[in-house]
N, C-alpha and C positions, 0 to 999 in steps of 0.2 A: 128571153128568160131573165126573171130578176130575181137578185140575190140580195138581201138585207143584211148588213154588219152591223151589230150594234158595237161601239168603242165608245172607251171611255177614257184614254188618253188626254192630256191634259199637252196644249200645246201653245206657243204665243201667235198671237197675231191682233189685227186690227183692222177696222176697215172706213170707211165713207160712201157717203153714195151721194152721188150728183152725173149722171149719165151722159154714154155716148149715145151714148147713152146719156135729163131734168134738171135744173138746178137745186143743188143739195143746200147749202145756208145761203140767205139772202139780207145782207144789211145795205139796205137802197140807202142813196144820196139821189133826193129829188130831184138836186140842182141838174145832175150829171151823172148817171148810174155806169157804172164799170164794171164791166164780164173781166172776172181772171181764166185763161183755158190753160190748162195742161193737157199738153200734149205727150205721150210715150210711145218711144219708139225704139229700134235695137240700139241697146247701150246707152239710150238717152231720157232723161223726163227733162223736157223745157215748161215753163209758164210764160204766159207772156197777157198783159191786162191791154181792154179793150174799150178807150171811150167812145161812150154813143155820140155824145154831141158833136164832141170833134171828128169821130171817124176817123180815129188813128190809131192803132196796133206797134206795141212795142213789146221787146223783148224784157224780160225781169230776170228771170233768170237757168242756167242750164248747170243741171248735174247728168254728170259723167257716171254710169252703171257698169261694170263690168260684172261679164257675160251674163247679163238680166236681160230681159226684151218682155216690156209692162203689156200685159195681153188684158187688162181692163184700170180702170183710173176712177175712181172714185170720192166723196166728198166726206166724212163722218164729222155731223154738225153739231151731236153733243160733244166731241173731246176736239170739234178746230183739228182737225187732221186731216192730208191726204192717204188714202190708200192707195198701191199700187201689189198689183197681183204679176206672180212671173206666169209667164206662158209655157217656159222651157222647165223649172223646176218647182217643187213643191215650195215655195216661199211667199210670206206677202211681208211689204216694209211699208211703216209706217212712217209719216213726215209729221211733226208738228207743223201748223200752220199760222204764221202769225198775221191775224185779221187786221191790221195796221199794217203792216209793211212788205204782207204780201210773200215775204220769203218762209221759203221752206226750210224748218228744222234740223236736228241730228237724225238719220235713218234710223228706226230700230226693225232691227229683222225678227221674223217671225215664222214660223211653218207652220202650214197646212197640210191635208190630206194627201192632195196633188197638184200637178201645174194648174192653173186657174185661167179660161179663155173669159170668164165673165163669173161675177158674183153678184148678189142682192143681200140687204139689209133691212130690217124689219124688228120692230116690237113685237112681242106676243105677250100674252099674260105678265106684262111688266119685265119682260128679260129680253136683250138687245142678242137676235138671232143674224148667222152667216150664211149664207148659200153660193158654196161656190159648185162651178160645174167645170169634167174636164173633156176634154173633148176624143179622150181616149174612152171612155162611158161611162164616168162613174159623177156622184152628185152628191154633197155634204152637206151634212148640215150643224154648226159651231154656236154654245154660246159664250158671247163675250163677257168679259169680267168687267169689273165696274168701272176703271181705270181705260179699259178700249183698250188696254194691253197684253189680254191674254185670253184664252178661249177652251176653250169643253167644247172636243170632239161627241156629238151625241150620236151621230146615226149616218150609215153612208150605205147608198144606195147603188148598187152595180149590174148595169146592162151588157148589154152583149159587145161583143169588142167592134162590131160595127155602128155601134148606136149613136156614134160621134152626140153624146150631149156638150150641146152648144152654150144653151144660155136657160132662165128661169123666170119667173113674176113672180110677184106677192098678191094676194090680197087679204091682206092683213085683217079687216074688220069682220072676215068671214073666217081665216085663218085655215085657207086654201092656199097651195102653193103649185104655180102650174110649171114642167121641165119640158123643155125641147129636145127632142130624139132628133138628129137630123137627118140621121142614117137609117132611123127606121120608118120616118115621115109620121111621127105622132106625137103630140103634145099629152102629155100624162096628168093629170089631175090629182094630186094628193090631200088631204085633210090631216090640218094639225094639231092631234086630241093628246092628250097624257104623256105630253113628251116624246110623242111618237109621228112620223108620219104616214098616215096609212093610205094606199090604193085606193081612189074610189072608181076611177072609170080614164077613159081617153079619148082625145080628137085625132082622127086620120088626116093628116095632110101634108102633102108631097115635099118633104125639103126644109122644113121649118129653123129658121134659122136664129132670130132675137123677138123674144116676149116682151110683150110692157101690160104692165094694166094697170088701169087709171082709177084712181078712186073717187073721181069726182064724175066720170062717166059710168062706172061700174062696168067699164068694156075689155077686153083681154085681146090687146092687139099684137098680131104677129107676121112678121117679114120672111117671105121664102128664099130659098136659094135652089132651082131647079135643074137637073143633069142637062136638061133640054125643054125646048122651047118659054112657056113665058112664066115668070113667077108671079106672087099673088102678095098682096098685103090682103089681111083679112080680119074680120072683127067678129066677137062672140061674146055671147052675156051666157057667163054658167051661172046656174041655179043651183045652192045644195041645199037639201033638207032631209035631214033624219040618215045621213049617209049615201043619200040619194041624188043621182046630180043633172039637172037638164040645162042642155046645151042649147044655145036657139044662133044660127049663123048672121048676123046684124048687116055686114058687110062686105063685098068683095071686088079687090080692084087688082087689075092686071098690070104688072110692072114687067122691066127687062128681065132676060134670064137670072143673073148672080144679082137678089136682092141683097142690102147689109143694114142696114142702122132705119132705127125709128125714132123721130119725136114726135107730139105736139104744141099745138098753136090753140089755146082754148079761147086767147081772144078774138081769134077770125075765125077759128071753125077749121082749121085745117089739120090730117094727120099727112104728117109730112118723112118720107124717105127716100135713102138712095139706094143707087143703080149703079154696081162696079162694073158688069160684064166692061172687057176690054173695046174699046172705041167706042162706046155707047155711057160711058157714065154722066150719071146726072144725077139733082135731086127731083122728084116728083111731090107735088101737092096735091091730095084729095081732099075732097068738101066735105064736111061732116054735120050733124045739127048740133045743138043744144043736148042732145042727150046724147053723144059719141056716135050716133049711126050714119051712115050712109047719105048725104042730101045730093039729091038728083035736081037740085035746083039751083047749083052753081056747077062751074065748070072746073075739071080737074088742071093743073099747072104744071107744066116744066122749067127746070134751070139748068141749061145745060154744065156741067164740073169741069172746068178745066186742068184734069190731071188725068192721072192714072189710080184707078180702082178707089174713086171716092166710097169712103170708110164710113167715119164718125160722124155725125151730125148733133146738131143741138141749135133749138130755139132759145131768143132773149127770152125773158119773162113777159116783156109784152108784145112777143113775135115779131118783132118790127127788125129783128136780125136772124140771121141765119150763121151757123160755125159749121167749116167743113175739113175735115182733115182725111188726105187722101193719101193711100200708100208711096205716093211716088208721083212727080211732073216732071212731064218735058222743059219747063221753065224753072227748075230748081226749086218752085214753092210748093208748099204742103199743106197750109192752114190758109185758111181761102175764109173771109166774112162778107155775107149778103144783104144788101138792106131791100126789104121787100117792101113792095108798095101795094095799099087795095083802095079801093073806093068805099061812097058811105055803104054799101051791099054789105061790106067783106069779101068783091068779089079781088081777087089776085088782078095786077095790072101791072107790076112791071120789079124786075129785079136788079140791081146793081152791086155789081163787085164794087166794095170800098175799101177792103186789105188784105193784101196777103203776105204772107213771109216763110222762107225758109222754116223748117221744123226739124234739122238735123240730118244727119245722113240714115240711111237705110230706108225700111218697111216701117208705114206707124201704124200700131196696131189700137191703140184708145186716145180718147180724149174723154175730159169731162170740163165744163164752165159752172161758174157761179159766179153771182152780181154781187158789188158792194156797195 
């Protein structure tokens, strides 16, 4: 059963987006391109920059959070800011970010609705929109003020106390927004007309855990997390017209039980995720075409994760790396980077760990990277 609040409360906050979720700004250096990751985890956000050519990962720098634990990390590349969402309380802080020196800012704090396991960012009709979701069931929707520091609670959305919504997409040029039920195993479909977001229809599927959709594939891809036996990445092209919506199933590939984190690889064709289940973590590659679907004409890929309950993921911009941040190793490291290898095909041929490092003490619950 769902219940619509409309508020109108007027609250701070700020966000970014560059995911465990894409990279959010990208100021390349041809010579030498350099992923910055932030990593968050309990009581900590570290950065640490990453160059390709050398293959070397170093620290920049670590703030100390008390009692915060960042449950999504995000990039906002009109105001150069990181976002970070608490998991435990209703708060999100903003960093300035300085695109020269890599260091983060004074925190300014902020509230939201409620705790935050993951948020989206998005234009609409010229106004900079928030979607955060919490995983007790409820789903928000904020707009931002000019400045990225302050926000208009517009509309909040509340499911059943089982509904664990987890996470959300956009697709902005349709100005659809899809929510993940996890608890009720359905992806909800809403459209966003007059300031409002209204119901138009839903996907059934078992466990649905993080959304992505692509706007250059036009695909709505989603990772599961299963009570039992095997979880599913899956792909879907929604159609709406006139309030009407047709779903058509594009994709489906079987992964371990406890799916987590989506990216892609648009240069090789690959959507790529992990696999937490305990002794079994990995990431997995799936073949994709040219147009986000399904290609049964290459061969799917493993890496196996050397930790405990690989999390976060994230592709370079020209796929040629992999960022893995995992709750926890037996080797004391957290952030694990891959360099992947394919042939002229794009077919996958070979993976190599090139660095890892410590990521603080505890559980990390986000990353996000961007190049410079």
């Amino acid at each position: 059963m769902k219940e619509t609040l409309a508020l109108t409360a007027c609250a701070g906050m700020l966000i970014l987006c560059f995911q465990n979720c894409t990279p959010g700004f990208v100021t390349k250096n041809s010579e030498s391109p350099t992923s910055i990751i932030a990593v968050g985890g309990e009581s900590i956000i570290q950065t640490f920059s990453f160059n390709h050519a050398a293959r070397s990962l170093k620290l920049i720098e670590t703030l100390q959070l008390t009692g915060q634990s960042p449950g999504w990390l995000a990039i906002d590349s009109v105001h150069s800011s990181l976002l970070s969402a608490d998991s435990r309380s209703a708060k999100l802080t903003s960093y300035q970010f300085d695109t020269e020196t890599t260091l983060l800012g004074k925190p300014r704090l902020m509230s939201i609705p409620t705790p935050s396991v993951h948020f989206e960012m998005a234009d609409f009709d010229g106004s900079t929109e928030l979607f955060t979701s919490d995983y007790t069931g409820s789903f928000s929707r904020l707009s931002l003020g000019e400045l990225g520091s302050s926000t208009a609670i517009n509309q909040t959305l509340v499911f059943a106390n089982n509904a664990q919504t987890h996470s959300s997409a956009l697709d902005a040029a349709n100005n659809l927004v899809f929510v993940a039920n996890k608890g009720e195993g359905r992806i909800v479909i809403y459209k966003l007309e007059l300031a409002t977001l209204s119901e138009l229809d839903e996907i059934s599927i078992p466990g649905p855990r993080l959304l992505k959709f692509d706007q250059v594939y036009k695909q709505l891809y989603v990772i599961t997390e299963a009570n039992s036996g095997s979880g599913e990445v899956a792909s879907y092209q929604v159609i709406e017209k006139l309030g009407s919506v047709t779903v058509a199933k594009t994709g489906s590939f079987v992964i371990g039980q406890r799916g987590s984190a989506l990216a892609i690889d648009r240069n090789h064709g690959f959507l790529i995720a992990t696999v937490r289940e305990s002794g079994k973590e990995e990431i997995k590659m799936f073949p994709i075409t040219s147009a986000g679907f399904a290609d049964a004409n290459r061969a799917s890929a493993s890496i196996g994760a050397p930790c405990i309950e690989a999390r976060s993921l994230e592709a370079s911009s020209d796929g040629l790396f992999y960022f893995l941040t995992c709750n926890d190793s037996a080797n004391a490291e957290d952030l694990f980077v891959f360099e992947i290898h394919f042939d002229s095909e794009n077919n996958f041929t070979a993976a190599n760990l090139v660095a890892k490092s410590e990521a603080g003490p505890g559980e990390h619950l986000s990353q996000t990277v961007f190049e410079r």
